[in-house]
C-alpha positions as CSV (number, residue, x, y, z in Angstrom):
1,X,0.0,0.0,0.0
2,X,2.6,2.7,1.0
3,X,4.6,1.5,-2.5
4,X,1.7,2.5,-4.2
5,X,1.5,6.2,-3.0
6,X,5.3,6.6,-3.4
7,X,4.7,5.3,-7.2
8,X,2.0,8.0,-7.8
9,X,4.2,11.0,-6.2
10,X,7.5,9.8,-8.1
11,X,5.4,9.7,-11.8
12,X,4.0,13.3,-11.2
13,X,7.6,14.6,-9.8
14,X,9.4,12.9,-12.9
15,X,6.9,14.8,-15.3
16,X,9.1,18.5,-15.8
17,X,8.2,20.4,-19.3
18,X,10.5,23.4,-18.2
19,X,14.3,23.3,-17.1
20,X,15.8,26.7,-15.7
21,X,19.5,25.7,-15.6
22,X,22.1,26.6,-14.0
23,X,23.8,29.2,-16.1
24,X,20.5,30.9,-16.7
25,X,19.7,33.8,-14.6
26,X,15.8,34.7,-14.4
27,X,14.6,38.6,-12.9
28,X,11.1,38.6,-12.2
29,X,7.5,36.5,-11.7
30,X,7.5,33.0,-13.0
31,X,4.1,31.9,-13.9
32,X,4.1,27.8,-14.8
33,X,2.1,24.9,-14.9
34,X,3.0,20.6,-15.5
35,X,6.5,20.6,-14.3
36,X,9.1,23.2,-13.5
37,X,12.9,22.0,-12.8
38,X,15.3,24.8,-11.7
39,X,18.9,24.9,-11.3
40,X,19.6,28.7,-12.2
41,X,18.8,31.3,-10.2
42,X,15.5,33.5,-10.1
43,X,14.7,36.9,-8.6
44,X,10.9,37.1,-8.5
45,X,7.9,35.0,-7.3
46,X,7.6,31.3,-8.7
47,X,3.6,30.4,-9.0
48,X,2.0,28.1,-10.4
49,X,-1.4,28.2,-12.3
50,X,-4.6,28.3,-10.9
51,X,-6.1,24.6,-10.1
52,X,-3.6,22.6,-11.8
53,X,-1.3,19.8,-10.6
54,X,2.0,21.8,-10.8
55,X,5.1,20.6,-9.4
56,X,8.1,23.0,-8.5
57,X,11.7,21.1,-7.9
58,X,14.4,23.2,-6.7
59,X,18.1,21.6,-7.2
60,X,21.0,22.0,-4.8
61,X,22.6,24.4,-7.0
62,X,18.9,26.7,-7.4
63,X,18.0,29.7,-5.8
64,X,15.1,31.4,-5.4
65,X,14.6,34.9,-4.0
66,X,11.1,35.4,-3.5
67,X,7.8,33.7,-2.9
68,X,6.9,30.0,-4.2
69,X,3.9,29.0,-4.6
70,X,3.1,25.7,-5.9
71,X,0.7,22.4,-5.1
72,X,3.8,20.2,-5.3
73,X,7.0,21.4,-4.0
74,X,10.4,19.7,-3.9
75,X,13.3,22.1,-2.0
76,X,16.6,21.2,-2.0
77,X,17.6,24.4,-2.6
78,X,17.4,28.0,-1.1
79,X,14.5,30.0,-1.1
80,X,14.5,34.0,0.5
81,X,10.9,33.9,0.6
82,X,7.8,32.5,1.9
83,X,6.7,28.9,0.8
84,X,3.0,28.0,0.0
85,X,2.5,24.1,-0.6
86,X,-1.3,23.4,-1.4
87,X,-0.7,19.4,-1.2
88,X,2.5,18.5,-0.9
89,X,6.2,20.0,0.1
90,X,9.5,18.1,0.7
91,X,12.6,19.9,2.2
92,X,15.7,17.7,1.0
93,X,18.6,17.4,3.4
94,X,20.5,20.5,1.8
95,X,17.5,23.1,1.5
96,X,17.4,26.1,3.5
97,X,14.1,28.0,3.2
98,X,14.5,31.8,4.6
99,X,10.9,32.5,5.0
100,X,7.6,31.4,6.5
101,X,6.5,27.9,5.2
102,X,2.7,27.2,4.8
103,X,2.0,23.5,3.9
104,X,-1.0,20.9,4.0
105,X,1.2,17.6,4.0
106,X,5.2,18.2,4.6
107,X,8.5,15.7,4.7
108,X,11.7,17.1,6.2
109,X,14.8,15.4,5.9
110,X,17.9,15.6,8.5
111,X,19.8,18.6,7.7
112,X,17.1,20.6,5.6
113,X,16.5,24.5,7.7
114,X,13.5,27.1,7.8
115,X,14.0,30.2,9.3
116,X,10.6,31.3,9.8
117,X,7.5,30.3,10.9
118,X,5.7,26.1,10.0
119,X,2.2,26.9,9.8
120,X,0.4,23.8,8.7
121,X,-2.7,24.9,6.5
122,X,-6.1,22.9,6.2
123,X,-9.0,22.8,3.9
124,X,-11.4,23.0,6.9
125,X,-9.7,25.9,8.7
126,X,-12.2,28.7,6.2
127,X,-15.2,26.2,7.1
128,X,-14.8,25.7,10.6
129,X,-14.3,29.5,12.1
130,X,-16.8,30.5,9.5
131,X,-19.6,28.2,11.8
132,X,-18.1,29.4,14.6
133,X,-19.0,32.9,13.7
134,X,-22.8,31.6,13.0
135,X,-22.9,29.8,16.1
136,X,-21.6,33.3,18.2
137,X,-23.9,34.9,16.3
138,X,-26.8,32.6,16.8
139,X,-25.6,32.7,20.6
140,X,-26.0,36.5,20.7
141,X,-29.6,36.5,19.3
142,X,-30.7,34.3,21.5
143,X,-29.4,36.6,24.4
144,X,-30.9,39.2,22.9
145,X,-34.4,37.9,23.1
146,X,-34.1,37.0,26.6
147,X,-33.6,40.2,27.8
């Protein structure tokens, strides 16, 4: 069972239509969807494209200075920026991440660094204090009519 998921994760992380290598030097926003492999270096903000799949993979030798954003992230570079992981984010063993990581499902291997926040994100986070302001508000009616 667990061969199966590592199988479906490896296929979509093998799947990369665009390769920034490492003598290419990029200044400013990177918008991308499939499969984005970079070496090089990029000053700007890496997102990817509303509602698809996209995968981001950050090489040793990468460097991003700004914010990623990304369903599928694969750090094993460094990033000066905030990190936004929608599903799924792995910080290899040489990444270094200066900047506030927001993630749904994370794996962090021995010797990978953040120096900022972990702040684990969930679907039902919106849902949840959204009832909790109906059910305040609901409370205070309720008071309201007693009085």
């Amino acid at each position: 069972m667990l061969g199966k998921k590592k199988q479906k994760r490896h296929r979509a992380s093998n799947r990369f239509d665009t390769l920034i290598s490492a003598r290419t030097s990029i200044e400013g926003d990177v918008h991308f969807s499939g499969g984005l492999h970079i070496d090089g270096k990029i000053k700007g903000r890496v997102i990817a494209e509303d509602g698809s799949d996209a995968v981001v993979r950050l090489s040793e030798v990468g460097q991003i200075t700004g914010d990623v954003i990304a369903p599928h992230i694969i750090i094993n570079g460094t990033v000066n920026g905030d990190v936004q992981s929608s599903a799924h984010l792995e910080l290899a063993e040489k990444s270094s991440v200066n900047g506030n990581v927001y993630y749904q499902l994370i794996e962090m291997a021995m010797g990978a660094s953040v120096n900022g926040n972990l702040v684990r994100q969930t679907e039902t986070t919106g849902l949840l204090s959204h009832e909790a302001s109906q059910v305040d508000n609901a409370h205070d009616e309720d008071e309201g009519k007693s009085e």
